[in-house]
C-alpha positions in Angstrom: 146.0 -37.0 -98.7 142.3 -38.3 -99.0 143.3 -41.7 -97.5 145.5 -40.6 -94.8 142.1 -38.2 -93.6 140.8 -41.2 -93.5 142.7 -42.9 -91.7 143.6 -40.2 -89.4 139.5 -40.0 -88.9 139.7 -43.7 -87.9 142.1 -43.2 -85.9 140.1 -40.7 -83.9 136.9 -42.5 -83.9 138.5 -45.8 -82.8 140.4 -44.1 -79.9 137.8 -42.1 -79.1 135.7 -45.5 -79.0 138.2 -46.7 -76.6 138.5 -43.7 -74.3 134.7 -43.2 -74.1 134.3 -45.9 -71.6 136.9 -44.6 -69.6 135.9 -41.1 -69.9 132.0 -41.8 -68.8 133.8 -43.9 -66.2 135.4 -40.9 -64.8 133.0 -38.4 -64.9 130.2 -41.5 -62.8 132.7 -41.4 -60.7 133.1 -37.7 -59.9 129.3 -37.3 -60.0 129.0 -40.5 -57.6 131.6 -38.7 -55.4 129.9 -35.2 -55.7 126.9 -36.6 -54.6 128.7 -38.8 -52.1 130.0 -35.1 -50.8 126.7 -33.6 -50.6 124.8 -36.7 -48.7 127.6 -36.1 -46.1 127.4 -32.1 -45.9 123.5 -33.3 -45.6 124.2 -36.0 -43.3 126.4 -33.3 -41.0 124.0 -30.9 -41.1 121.2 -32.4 -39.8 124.0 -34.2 -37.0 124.6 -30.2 -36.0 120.9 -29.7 -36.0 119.8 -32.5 -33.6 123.1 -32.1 -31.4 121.7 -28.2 -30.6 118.5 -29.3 -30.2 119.2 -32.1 -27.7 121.6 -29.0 -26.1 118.6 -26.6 -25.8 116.8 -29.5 -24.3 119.1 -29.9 -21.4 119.8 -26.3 -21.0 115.5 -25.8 -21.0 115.3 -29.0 -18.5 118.1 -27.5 -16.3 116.7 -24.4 -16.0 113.7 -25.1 -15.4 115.1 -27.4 -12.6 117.2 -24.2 -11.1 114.0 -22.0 -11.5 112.0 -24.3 -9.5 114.4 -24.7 -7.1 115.2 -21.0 -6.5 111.8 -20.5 -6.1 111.0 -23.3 -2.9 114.3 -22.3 -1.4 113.2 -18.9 -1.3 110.0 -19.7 -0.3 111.0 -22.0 2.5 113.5 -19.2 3.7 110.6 -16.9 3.6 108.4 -19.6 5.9 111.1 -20.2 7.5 111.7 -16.5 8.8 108.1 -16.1 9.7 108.6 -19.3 12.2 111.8 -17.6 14.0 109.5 -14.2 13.9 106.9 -16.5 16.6 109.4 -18.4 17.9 108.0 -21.5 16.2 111.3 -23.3 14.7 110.6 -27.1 14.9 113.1 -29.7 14.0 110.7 -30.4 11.3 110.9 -26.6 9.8 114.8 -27.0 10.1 114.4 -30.5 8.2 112.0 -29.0 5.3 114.6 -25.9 5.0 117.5 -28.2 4.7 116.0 -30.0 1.8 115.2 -27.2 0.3 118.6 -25.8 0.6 120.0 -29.2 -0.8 117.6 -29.0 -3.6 118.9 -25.7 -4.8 122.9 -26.9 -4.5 122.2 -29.6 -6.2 119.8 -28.2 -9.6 122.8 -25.5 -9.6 125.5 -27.4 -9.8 123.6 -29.3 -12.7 122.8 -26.1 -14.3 126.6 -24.5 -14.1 127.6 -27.2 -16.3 125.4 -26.3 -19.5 124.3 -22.3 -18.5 125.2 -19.7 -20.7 127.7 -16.9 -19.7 124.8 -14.5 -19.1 122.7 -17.2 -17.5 125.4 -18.0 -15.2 126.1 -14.6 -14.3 122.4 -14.4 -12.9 122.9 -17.7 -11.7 125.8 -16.7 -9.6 123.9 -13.3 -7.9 120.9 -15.8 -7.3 122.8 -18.4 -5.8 124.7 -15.4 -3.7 121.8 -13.7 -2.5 119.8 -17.0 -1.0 123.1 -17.9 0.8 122.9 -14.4 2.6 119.2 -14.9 3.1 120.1 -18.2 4.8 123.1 -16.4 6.8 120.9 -13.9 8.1 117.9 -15.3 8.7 119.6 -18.4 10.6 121.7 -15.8 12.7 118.4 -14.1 13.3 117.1 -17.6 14.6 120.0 -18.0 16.8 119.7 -14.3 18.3 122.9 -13.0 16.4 121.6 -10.8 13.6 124.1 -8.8 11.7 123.9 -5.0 12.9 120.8 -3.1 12.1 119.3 -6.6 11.2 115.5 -7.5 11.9 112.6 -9.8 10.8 111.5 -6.8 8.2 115.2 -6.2 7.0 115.4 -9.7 6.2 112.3 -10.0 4.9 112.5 -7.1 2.6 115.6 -8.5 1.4 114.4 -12.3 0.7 111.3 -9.8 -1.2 114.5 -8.4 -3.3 115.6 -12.0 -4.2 111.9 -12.1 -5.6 112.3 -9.3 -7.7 116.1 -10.4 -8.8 114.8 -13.6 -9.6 112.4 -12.8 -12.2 115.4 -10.8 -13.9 117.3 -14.3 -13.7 114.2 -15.9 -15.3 114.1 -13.5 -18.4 118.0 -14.2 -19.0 116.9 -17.5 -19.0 114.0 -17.1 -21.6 116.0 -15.0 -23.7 118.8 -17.7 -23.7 115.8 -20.6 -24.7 115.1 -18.4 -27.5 111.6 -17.1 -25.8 111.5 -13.6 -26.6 107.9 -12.8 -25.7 107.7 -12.7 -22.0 104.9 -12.0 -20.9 104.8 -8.7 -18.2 105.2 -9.8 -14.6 101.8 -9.7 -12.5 102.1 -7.0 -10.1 103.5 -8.6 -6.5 100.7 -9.3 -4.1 103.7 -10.2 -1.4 101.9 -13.8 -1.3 104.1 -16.8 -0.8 
């Protein structure tokens, strides 16, 4: 029995000889594709990381386009009113309202396309309200004004777009991820 041990031990030794190649083979190759596995999770991850970031980056730009443009519209609707007030409309006023106007459609249609649900929302009231500014203070202009319309009716609404519009722009810094807004200075009515 001592020589078959023996042979049954050289047995082992020379197949395990022969099946250690392939073995180590086997187990480089689930370590190469392991580690193949992990460079892709990696390489995935950091694709997902730069994709949101380049998404924040558009939906910062675009609102910051939209906020801008809110603001001259407004602004031009409230220099705008003041001109009808003296009968002062010009051509030129009409022109520099128009662009304004233009401006505004055009930074919100931009912005619809990336906003948030709750940015669009606000979005949506804003774009609402400066079209009924615009309504009223054109129909104003042309000596129709809704009933129980006036320059101070319209102009304390245009003031209400004001306030409504620094709700919008607190949606919109809560959506960027800016959660320290700093507290509104107290309106001095200035344009």
């Amino acid at each position: 029995m001592g020589n078959a041990a023996i042979v049954v031990a050289a047995a082992v030794g020379v197949i395990g000889t022969l099946l250690s190649p392939v073995l180590a083979q086997r187990s480089s190759a689930k370590t190469q594709r392991a580690e193949f596995e992990r460079q892709q999770q990696a390489a995935q991850a950091q694709w997902e990381r730069e994709q949101q970031q380049a998404e924040l980056l558009t939906r910062r730009t675009c609102y910051i386009e939209a906020n801008a443009a809110n603001r001259r519209y407004r602004i031009q609707l409230m220099n705008y009113l003041w001109h009808v007030r003296r009968g002062e409309v010009t051509d030129a006023l009409r022109a520099e309202l128009e662009v304004a106007r233009q401006a505004h459609h055009s930074a919100f249609a931009e912005v619809q396309m990336v906003a948030s649900p709750a940015v669009l929302a606000e979005l949506d009231v804003m774009a609402d309200a400066l079209s009924e500014g615009y309504r009223r203070t054109k129909c104003l202009e042309e000596g129709t004004p809704d009933p129980d319309d006036s320059f101070e009716v319209i102009e304390a609404y245009l003031q209400w777009i004001w306030d409504r519009w620094k709700e919008m722009r607190d949606v919109m810094r809560v959506d960027l991820g800016v959660h320290n807004s700093p507290p509104d200075p107290p309106s001095t009515g200035a344009l």
